[in-house]
C-alpha positions as a Markdown table, in Angstrom:
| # | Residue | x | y | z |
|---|---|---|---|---|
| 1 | Unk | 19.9 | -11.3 | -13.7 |
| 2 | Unk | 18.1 | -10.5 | -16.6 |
| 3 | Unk | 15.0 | -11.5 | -15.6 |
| 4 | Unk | 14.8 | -9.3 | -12.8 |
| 5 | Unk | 16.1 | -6.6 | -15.0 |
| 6 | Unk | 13.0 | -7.0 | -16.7 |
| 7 | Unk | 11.1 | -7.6 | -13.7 |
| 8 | Unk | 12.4 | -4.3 | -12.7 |
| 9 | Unk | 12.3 | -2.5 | -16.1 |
| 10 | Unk | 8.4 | -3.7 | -16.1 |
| 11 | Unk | 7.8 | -2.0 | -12.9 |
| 12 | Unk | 9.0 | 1.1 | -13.6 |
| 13 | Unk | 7.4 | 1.9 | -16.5 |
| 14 | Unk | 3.9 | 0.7 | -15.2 |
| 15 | Unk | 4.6 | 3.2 | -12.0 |
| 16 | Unk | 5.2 | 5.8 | -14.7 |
| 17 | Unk | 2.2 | 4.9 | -17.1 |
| 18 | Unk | 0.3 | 5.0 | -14.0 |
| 19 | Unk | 1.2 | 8.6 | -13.5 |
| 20 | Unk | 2.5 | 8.3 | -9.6 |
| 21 | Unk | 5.1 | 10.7 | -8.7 |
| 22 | Unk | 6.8 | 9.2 | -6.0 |
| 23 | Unk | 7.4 | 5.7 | -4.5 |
| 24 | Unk | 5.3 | 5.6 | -1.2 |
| 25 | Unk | 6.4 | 2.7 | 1.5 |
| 26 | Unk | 4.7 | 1.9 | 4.8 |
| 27 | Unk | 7.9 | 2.5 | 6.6 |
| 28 | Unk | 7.6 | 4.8 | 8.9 |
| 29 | Unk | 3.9 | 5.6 | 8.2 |
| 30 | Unk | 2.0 | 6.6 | 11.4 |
| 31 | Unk | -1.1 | 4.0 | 11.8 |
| 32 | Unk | -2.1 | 6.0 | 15.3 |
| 33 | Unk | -3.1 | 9.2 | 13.6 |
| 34 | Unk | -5.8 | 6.9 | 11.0 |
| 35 | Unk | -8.7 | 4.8 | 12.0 |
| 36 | Unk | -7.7 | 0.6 | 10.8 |
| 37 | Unk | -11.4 | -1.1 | 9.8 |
| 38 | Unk | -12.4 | -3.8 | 12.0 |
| 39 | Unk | -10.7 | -7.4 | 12.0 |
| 40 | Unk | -7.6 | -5.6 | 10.5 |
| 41 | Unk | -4.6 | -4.5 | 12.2 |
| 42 | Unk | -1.0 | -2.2 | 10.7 |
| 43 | Unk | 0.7 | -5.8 | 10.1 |
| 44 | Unk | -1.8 | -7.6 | 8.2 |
| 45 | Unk | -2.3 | -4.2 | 6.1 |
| 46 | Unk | 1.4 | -4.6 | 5.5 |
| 47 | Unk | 1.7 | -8.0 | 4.7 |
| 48 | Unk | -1.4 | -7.2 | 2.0 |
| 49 | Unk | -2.9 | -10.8 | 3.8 |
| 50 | Unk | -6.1 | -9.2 | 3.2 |
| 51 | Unk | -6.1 | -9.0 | -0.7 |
| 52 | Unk | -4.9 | -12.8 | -1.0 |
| 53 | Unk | -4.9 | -14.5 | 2.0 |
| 54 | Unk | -4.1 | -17.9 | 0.2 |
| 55 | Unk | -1.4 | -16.4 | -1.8 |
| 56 | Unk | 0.7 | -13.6 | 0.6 |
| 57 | Unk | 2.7 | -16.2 | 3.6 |
């Protein structure tokens, strides 16, 4: 538990260091209305396969 305080704590204040004002999701995120590059589709963009595809199962 108090490591994922920490986990948590850690985010936070790196999402505010950053300067982001809002927590953005892909949930509900219209992929028809933007133009996905080649050899990629809306799942593997959510599933961030594409960054590490070794790592991200």
């Amino acid at each position: 538990m108090e490591v994922e305080n920490r986990n948590r704590t850690r985010i936070e204040r790196s999402i505010k260091t950053a300067g982001f004002y809002t927590m953005k999701t892909l949930e509900g995120f219209q992929f028809d209305e933007v133009t996905v590059p080649a050899g990629l589709s809306p799942e593997s963009l959510k599933s961030l396969r594409f960054i590490a595809p070794d790592y991200v199962k």
